[in-house]
C-alpha positions as CSV (number, residue, x, y, z in Angstrom):
1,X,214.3,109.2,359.0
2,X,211.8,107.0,360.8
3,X,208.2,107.0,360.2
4,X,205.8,108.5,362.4
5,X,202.4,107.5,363.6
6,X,200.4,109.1,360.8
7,X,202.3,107.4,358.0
8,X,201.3,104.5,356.5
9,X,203.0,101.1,357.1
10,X,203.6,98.1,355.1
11,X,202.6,94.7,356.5
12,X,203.1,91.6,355.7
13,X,201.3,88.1,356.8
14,X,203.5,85.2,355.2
15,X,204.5,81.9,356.1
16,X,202.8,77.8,355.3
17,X,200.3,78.4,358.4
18,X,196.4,79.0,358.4
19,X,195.3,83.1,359.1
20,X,197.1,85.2,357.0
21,X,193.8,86.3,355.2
22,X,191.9,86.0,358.2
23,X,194.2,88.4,359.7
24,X,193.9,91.2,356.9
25,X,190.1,90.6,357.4
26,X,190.9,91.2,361.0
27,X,192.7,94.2,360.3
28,X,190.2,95.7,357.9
29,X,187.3,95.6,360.3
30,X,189.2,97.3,362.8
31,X,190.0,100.0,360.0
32,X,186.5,100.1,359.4
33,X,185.5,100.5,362.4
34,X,187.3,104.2,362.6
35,X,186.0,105.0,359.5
36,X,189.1,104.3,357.3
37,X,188.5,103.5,353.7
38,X,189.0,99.9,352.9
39,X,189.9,98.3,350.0
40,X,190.6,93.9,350.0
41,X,192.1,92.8,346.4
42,X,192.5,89.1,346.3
43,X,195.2,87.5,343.5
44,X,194.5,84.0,343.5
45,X,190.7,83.6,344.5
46,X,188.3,83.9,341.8
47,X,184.7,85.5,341.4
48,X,183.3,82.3,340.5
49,X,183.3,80.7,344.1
50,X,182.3,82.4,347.4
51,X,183.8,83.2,350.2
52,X,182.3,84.2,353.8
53,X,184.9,87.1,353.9
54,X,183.5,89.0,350.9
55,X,180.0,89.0,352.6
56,X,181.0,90.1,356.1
57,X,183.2,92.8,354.0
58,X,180.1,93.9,352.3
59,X,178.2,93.8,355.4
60,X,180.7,96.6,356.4
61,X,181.1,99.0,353.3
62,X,184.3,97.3,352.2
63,X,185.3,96.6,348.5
64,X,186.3,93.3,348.4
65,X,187.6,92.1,344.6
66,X,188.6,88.7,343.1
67,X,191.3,89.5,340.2
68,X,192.1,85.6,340.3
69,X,190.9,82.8,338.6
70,X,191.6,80.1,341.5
71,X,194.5,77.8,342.4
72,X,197.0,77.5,339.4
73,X,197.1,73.7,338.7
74,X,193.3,74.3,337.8
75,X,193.9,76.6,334.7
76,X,196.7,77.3,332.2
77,X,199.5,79.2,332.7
78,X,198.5,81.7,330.0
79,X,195.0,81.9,331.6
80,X,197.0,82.9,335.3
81,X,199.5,85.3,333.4
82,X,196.2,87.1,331.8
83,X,194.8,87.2,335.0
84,X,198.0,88.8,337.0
85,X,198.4,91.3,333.5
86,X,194.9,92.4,334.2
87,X,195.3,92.4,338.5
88,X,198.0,94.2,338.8
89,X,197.6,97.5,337.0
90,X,194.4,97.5,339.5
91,X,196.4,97.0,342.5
92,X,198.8,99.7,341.9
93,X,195.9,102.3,340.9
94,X,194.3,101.1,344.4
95,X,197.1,102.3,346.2
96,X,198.5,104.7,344.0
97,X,195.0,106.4,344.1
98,X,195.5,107.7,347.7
99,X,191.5,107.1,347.9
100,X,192.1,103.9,350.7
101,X,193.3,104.4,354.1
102,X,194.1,100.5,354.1
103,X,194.6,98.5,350.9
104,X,194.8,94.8,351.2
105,X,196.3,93.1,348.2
106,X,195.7,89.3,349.4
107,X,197.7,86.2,348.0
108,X,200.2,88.5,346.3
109,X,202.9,87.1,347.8
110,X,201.2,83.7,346.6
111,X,201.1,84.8,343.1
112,X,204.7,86.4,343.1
113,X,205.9,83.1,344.1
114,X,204.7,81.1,341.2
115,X,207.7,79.6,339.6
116,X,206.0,76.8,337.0
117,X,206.0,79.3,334.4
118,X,207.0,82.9,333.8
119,X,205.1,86.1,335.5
120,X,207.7,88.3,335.9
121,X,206.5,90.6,332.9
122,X,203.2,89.8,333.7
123,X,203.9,90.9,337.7
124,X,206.9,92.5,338.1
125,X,208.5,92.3,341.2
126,X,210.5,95.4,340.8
127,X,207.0,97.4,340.2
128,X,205.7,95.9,343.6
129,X,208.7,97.0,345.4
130,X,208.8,100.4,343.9
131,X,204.7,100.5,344.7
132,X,205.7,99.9,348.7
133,X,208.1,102.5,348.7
134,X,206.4,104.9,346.7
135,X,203.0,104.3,347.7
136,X,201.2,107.3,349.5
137,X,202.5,108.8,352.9
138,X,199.0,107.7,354.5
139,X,198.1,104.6,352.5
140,X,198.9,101.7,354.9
141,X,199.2,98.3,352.5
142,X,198.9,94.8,353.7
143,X,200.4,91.9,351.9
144,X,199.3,88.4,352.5
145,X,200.5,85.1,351.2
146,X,202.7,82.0,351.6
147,X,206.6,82.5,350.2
148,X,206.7,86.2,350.7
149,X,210.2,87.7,349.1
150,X,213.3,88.8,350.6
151,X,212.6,91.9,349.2
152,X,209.0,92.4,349.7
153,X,210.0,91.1,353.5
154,X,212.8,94.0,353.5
155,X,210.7,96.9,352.0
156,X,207.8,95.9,354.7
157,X,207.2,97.9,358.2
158,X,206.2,94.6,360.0
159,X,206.5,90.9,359.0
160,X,204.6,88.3,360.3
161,X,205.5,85.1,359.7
162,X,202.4,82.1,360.2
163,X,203.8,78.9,361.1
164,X,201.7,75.6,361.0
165,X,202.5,72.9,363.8
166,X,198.9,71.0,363.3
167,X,196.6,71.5,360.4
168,X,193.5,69.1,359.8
169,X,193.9,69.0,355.9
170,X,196.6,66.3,357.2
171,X,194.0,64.2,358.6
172,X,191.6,64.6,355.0
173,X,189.7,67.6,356.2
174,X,188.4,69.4,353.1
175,X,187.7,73.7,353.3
176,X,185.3,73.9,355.7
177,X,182.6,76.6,355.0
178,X,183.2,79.6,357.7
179,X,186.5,78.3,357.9
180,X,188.0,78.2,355.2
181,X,184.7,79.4,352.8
C-alpha cells in the first residue's frame, strides 16, 4: 500500500558533501512557513558553541536543540555514549509525540556511524528503524548526516545523497561564520 500525500515521509540527506543540514534548515522554513510545527534536534553539535541556524530558527518559532557535546575526538567515549543515552529517548518522544508536523533529528546518521567505541546500547539502531516505521501517519522525519545506513537508507521515503567534488577545507579554510557557524 503506497503512501498518500497527507502521510508523512521519511527523508534522508547523507553523503561526505557540504548541505545536508543546510538543507533540513531549508526544509524547516518552508514547513514553517505553512504553519507546520517544527522541531530541529542536533546529535553531535553542542550547546556550548553557536551556530547561525539556531538563531534564524528562533527567529521563526522553531525549537532547535543541541543533545551533543561536539565532534567525538574532542571528549571521551563515555562522555559521547552519555550524551547519545540521554538524546535519544528525546528524539523518539519528539516524534513519537505526534506534536511536530516535521522533526529533524540532525547528525544522526553521524552519530550512528561512530565505530571507535560501542553505542549500540546507548543508540540502538533497531529502535531508530522501528521509530521510522512506526512513527506517526502525519509526522514527516528528516535524517541528516554523513554514513547513513543501509537500513536507515531502506526504511527512508527519499534519499539524498551529497557528494563533494571541491571543498575549501582542502585548501586550509577553517568554518567560516554564516557558513559553516
Amino acid at each position: 500500500m503506497g503512501k498518500n500525500k497527507r502521510d508523512g515521509l521519511t527523508l534522508v540527506y547523507t553523503g561526505d558533501g557540504k548541505g545536508k543540514t543546510t538543507a533540513a534548515v531549508g526544509l524547516a522554513v518552508r514547513a514553517a512557513g505553512r504553519d507546520f510545527n517544527v522541531k530541529m534536534l542536533q546529535f553531535i553539535k553542542s550547546p556550548r558553541r553557536t551556530y547561525g541556524e539556531k538563531y534564524s530558527l528562533e527567529k521563526l518559532g522553531i525549537e532547535m536543540v543541541q543533545l551533543g557535546i561536539g565532534f567525538t575526538w574532542l571528549k571521551t567515549p563515555e562522555e559521547h555514549r552519555e550524551a547519545l543515552k540521554k538524546a535519544w529517548p528525546i528524539a523518539k518522544e519528539a516524534v513519537m509525540s505526534g506534536e511536530y508536523d516535521l522533526v529533524i533529528l540532525d547528525e544522526l546518521n553521524n552519530a550512528l556511524a561512530i565505530d571507535s567505541f560501542p553505542i549500540d546500547d546507548a543508540l540502538p539502531l533497531n529502535e531508530v528503524i522501528d521509530l521510522i516505521k512506526n512513527k506517526p501517519k502525519h509526522v514527516h522525519l528528516v535524517i541528516t548526516g554523513r554514513d547513513a545506513k543501509q537500513e536507515i537508507r531502506d526504511a527512508a521515503d527519499l534519499v539524498s545523497v551529497v557528494d563533494v567534488e571541491k571543498h575549501y577545507y582542502d585548501e586550509g579554510v577553517n568554518a567560516v561564520k554564516g557558513i559553516e557557524l
